[in-house]
C-alpha positions in Angstrom: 23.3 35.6 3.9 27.4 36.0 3.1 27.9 35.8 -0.8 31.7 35.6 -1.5 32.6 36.3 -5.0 34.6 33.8 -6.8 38.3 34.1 -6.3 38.0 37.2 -4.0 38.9 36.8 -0.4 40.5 33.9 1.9 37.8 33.2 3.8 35.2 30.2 2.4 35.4 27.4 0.1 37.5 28.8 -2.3 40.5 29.0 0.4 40.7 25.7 1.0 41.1 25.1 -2.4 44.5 27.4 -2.3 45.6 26.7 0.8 45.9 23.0 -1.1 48.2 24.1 -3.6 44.9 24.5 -6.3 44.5 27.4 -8.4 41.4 28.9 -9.6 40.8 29.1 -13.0 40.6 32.6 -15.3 37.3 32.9 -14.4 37.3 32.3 -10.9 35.4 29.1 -10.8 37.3 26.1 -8.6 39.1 23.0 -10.5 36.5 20.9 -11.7 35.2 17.8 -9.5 35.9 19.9 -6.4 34.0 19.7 -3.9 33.9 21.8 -0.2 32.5 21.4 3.0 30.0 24.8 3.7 28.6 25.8 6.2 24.9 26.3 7.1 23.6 29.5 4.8 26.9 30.0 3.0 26.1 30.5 -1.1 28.7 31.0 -3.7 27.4 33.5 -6.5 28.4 32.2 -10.1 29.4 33.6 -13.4 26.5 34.2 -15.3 25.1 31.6 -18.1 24.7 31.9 -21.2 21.6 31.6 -23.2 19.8 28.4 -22.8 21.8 26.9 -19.9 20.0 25.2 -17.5 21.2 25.4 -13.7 21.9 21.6 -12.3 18.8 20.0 -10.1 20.0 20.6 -6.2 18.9 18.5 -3.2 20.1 19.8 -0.1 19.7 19.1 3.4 18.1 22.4 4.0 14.7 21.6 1.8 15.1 17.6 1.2 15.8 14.7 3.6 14.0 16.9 6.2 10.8 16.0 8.6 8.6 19.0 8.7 5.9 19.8 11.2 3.7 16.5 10.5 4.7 13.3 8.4 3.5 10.5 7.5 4.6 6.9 6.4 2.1 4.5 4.4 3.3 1.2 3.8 1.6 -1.9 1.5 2.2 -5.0 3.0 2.7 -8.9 2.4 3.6 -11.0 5.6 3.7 -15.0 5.2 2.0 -17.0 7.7 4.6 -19.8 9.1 3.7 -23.4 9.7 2.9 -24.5 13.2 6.6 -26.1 14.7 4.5 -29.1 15.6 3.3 -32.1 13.1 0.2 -33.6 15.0 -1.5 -36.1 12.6 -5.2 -34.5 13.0 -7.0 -37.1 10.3 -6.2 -40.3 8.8 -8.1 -43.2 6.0 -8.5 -46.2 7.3 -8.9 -48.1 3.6 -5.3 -46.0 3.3 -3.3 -45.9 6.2 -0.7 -43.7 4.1 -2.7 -41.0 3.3 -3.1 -38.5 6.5 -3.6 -34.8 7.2 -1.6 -33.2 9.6 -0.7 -29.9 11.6 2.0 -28.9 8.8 -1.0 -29.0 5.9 -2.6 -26.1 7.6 -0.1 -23.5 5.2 -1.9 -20.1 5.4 0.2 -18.3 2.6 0.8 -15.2 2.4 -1.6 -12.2 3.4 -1.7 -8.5 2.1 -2.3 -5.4 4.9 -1.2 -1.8 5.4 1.7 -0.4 8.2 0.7 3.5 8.6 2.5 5.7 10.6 1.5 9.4 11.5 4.3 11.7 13.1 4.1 15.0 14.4 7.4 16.8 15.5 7.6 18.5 18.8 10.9 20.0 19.1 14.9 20.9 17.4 17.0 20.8 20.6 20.6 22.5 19.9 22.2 18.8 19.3 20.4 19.0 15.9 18.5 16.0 16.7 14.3 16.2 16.1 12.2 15.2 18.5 8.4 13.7 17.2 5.8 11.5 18.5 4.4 8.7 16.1 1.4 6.8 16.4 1.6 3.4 14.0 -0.6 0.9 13.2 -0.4 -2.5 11.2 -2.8 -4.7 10.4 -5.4 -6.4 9.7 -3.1 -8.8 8.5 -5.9 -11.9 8.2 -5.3 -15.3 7.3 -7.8 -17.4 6.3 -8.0 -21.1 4.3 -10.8 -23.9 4.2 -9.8 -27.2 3.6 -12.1 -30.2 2.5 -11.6 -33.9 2.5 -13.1 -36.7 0.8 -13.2 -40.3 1.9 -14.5 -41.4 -1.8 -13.4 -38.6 -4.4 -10.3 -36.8 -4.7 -9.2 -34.1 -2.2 -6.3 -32.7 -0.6 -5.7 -36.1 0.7 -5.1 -37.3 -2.9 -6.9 -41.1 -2.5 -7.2 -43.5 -5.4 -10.9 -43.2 -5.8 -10.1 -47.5 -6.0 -8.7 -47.8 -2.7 -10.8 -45.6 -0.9 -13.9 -46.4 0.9 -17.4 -44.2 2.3 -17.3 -43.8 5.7 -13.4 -44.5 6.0 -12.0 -41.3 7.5 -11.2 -41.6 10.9 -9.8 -38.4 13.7 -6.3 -39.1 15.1 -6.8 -37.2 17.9 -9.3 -40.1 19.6 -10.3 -42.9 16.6 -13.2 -43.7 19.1 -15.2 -41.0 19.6 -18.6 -40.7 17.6 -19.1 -38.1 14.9 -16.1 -37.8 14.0 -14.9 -41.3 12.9 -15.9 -43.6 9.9 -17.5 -40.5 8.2 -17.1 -39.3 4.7 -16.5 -36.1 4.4 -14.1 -33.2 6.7 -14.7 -29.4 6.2 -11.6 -27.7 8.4 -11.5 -23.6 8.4 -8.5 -22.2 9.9 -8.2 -18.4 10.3 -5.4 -15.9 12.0 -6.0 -12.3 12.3 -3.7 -10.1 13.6 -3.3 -6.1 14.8 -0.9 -3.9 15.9 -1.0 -0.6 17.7 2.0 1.7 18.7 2.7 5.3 20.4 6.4 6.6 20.1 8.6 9.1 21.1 11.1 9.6 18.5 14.5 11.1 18.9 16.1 11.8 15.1 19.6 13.0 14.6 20.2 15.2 10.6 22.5 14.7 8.2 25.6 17.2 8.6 26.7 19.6 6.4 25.9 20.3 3.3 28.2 20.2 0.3 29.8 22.9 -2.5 30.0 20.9 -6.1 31.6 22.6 -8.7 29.7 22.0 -12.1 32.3 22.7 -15.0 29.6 22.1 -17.7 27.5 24.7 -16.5 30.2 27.0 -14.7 28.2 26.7 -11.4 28.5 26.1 -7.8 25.3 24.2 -6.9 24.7 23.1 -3.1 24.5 18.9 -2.6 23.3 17.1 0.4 26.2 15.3 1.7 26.7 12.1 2.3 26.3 10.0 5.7 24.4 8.4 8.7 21.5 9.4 10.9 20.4 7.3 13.5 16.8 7.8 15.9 16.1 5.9 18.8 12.2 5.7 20.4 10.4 4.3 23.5 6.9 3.8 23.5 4.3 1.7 24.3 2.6 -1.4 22.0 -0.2 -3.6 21.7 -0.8 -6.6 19.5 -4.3 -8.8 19.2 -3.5 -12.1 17.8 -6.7 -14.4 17.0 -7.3 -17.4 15.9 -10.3 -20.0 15.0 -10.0 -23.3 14.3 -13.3 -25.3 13.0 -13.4 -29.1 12.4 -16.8 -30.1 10.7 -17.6 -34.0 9.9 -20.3 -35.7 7.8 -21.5 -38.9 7.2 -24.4 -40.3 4.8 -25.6 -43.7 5.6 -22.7 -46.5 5.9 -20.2 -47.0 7.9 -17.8 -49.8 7.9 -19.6 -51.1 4.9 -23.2 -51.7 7.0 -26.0 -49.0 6.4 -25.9 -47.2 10.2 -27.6 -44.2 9.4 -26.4 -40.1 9.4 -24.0 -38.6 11.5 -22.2 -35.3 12.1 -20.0 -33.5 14.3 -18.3 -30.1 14.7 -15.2 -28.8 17.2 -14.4 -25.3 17.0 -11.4 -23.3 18.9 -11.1 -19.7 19.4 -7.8 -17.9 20.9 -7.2 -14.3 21.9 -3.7 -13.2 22.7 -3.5 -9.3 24.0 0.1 -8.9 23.6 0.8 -5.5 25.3 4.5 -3.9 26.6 6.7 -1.3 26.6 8.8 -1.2 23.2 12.4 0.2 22.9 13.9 0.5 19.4 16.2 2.4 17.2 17.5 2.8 13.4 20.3 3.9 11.4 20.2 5.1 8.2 22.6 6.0 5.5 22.3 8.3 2.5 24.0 8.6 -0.2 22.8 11.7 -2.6 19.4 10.6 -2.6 19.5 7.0 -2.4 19.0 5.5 1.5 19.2 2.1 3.4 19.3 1.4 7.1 18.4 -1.3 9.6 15.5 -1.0 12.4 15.0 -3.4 15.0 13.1 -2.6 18.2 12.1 -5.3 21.1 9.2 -5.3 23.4 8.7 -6.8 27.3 4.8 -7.4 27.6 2.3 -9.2 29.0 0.5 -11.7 27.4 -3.6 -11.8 28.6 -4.8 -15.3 27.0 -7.4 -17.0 26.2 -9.1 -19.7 24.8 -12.4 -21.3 23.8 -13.8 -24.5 22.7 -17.4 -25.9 21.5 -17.9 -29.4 20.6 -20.8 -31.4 20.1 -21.4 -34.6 17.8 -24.3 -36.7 16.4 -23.8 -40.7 15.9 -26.2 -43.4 15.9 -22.9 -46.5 15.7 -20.9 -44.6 18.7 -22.5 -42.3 20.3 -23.7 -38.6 20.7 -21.8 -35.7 22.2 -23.9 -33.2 24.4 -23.0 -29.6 23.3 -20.4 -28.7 25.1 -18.4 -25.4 25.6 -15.5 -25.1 27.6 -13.2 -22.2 28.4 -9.5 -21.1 30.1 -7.7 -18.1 29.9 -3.8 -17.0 30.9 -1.9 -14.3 32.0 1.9 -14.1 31.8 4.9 -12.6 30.1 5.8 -12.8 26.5 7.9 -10.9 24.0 8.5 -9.4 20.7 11.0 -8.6 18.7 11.3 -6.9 15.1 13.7 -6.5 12.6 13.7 -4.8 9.2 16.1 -4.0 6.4 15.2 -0.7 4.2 15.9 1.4 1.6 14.5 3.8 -0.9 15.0 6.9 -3.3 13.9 10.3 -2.3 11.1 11.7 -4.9 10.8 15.1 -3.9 11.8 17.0 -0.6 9.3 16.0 0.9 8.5 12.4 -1.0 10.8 9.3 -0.5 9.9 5.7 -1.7 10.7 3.2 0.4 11.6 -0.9 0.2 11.9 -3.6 3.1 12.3 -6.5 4.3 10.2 -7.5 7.6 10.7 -9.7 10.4 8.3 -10.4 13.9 8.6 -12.8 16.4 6.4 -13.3 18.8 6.5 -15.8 21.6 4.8 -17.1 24.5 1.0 -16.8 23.0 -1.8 -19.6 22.4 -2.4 -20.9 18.9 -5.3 -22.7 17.6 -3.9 -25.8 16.5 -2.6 -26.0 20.2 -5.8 -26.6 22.0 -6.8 -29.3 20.2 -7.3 -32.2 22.1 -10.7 -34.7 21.5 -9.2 -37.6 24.6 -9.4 -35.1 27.8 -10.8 -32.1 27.1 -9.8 -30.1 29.9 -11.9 -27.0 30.8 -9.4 -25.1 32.9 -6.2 -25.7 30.1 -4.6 -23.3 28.0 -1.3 -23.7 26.2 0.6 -20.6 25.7 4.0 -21.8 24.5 3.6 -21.5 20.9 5.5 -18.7 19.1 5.4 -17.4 15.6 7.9 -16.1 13.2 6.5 -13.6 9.9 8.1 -12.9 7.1 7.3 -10.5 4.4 8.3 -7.4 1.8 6.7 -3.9 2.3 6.9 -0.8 0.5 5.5 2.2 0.7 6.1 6.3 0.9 6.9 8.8 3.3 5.5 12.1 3.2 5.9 15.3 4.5 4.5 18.7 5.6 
């Protein structure tokens, strides 16, 4: 390693600060503020300190802001289930016309889950770019609400316990079909569940050279990272499982339309797997400033969507009639698509520590939903609708690590 001493020579930092017309000082030492480009291994020595001064903290691109052989990335999550784009009117009271429950009361909220990422790097080609292969995986993000409502007390419908009746709530869907109209009493579970699985190549550009500060406080030359961009680019391959379970349970004691009929009960339940799987192509760019980052990552992904859905009904009614158990299934294969987007940033901890912040975005389109499927008219067997998509929302944050 070359050590020039200060003011000695015209090769180094300290030349360009005198081919610019800049003097050192008595001692040597550059103006103050100063600062050089060096190059990779290049030190400047110092004048010695005196008693009890401390030598500036230094964070250079040769220990810090560097992946080593393996990393890893840990993320805590919090993604927001979105409302279905359709507003079906699923239940309605008769005694009250105004009061219904539809598709858009079926809010999930928000869900916690984990986004981990384990790297290991393969190669330094002579463009000073890394090359690494990641696998990730996100998830289970799971969703889950139960929703209950009353013909003749208060529930999420909100009913004047004056103006409502027993045995008054009716299905929108088909007001006709026994079990499930002129009841009391509606349980409804809706659930979501959803995984994510990637492998990556990774290509990863550095951060250029490093920087000379001069220190006039502590008459020292200490090396900085300096400032800029780095971008990475990755192909790979990704698979999503999307499920979901919809379950519609109805009760009734004795009355119905204010005559004593006798019990009745009824249940419809809807189950849908998606298998969202596809080659994904993505990149990011990041900038640092000392050790501060941000950046923006966004990566799309072509697949195949292999669908499919199934339904049990069955229903138990003296007034209109019984439903045979009945099961009923349909499945679909075709293409979908999903895209990402996230906005970052974060602080670097240690060399080989960073905290990181974002902001997360997934779409995914073309799958089957739940709430889709419902249908109590024409139950059709062979019938799957896949034209649903779904947009999520949500904050991360998390640490990389390094070793």
């Amino acid at each position: 390693m070359e050590e020039v001493l200060p003011g000695q020579g015209q090769q180094g930092p300290l030349a360009i600060s005198q081919e610019a017309g800049e003097q050192p000082s008595a001692n040597g030492a550059a103006p103050a503020g100063m600062t050089v480009q060096a190059s990779d291994g290049l030190l400047i020595a110092q004048p010695e300190l005196q008693e009890g001064q401390a030598i500036p903290p230094t964070a250079s691109t040769r220990d810090w802001f560097d992946f080593h052989d393996w990393y890893m990335q840990d993320d805590f999550t919090l993604l927001d289930h979105p409302r279905s784009k359709r507003n079906t009117r699923l239940l309605f009271d008769f005694a009250n016309p105004q009061n219904f429950f539809n598709d858009h009361d079926l809010t999930l909220g928000i869900t916690p889950g984990t986004r981990l990422t384990l790297g290991l790097l393969l190669d330094h080609d002579d463009r000073h770019q890394d090359h690494s292969l990641e696998v990730t995986y996100q998830g289970p993000d799971d969703w889950s609400k139960l929703y209950q409502i009353n013909a003749s007390q208060p529930s999420v419908f909100s009913i004047p316990e004056n103006t409502s009746t027993v045995g008054s709530l009716d299905n929108a869907l088909n007001p006709f079909i026994g079990g499930f109209n002129g009841v009391d009493t509606y349980l409804i579970k809706y659930q979501s569940e959803m995984n994510s699985l990637e492998l990556n190549y990774r290509i990863r550009s550095e951060l250029g050279c490093d920087q000379l500060v001069y220190d006039p406080d502590a008459a020292i030359w200490v090396r900085r990272v300096g400032n800029g961009t780095t971008f990475s680019y990755l192909i790979g391959l990704r698979d999503i499982e999307l499920n979901e379970r919809f379950n519609m349970s109805a009760f009734r004691n004795m009355v119905f339309n204010g005559t004593t009929s006798g019990p009745a009960s009824a249940s419809y339940n809807v189950k849908t797997n998606n298998s969202l799987a596809g080659i994904q192509f993505g990149g990011e760019l990041d900038y640092q400033y000392q050790r501060f980052f941000c950046g923006v990552r966004g990566c799309v992904v072509p697949c195949v969507n292999f669908a499919d859905q199934m339904t049990n009904l069955q229903a138990t009614d003296p007034v209109l009639g019984n439903i045979n158990p009945t099961s009923m299934k349909a499945s679909n294969d075709g293409p979908a698509f999903i895209s990402e987007f996230r906005m970052l940033g974060g602080y670097e901890i240690r060399p080989n520590v960073r905290l990181r912040f974002s902001y997360d975005f997934e779409w995914l389109t073309s799958i089957a939903l739940a709430t889709s499927q419902l249908n109590l008219n024409s139950p059709n067997p062979g019938k799957i609708v896949v034209s649903n998509d779904m947009m999520l929302n949500g904050l991360s944050a998390g640490l990389d690590i390094s070793w």
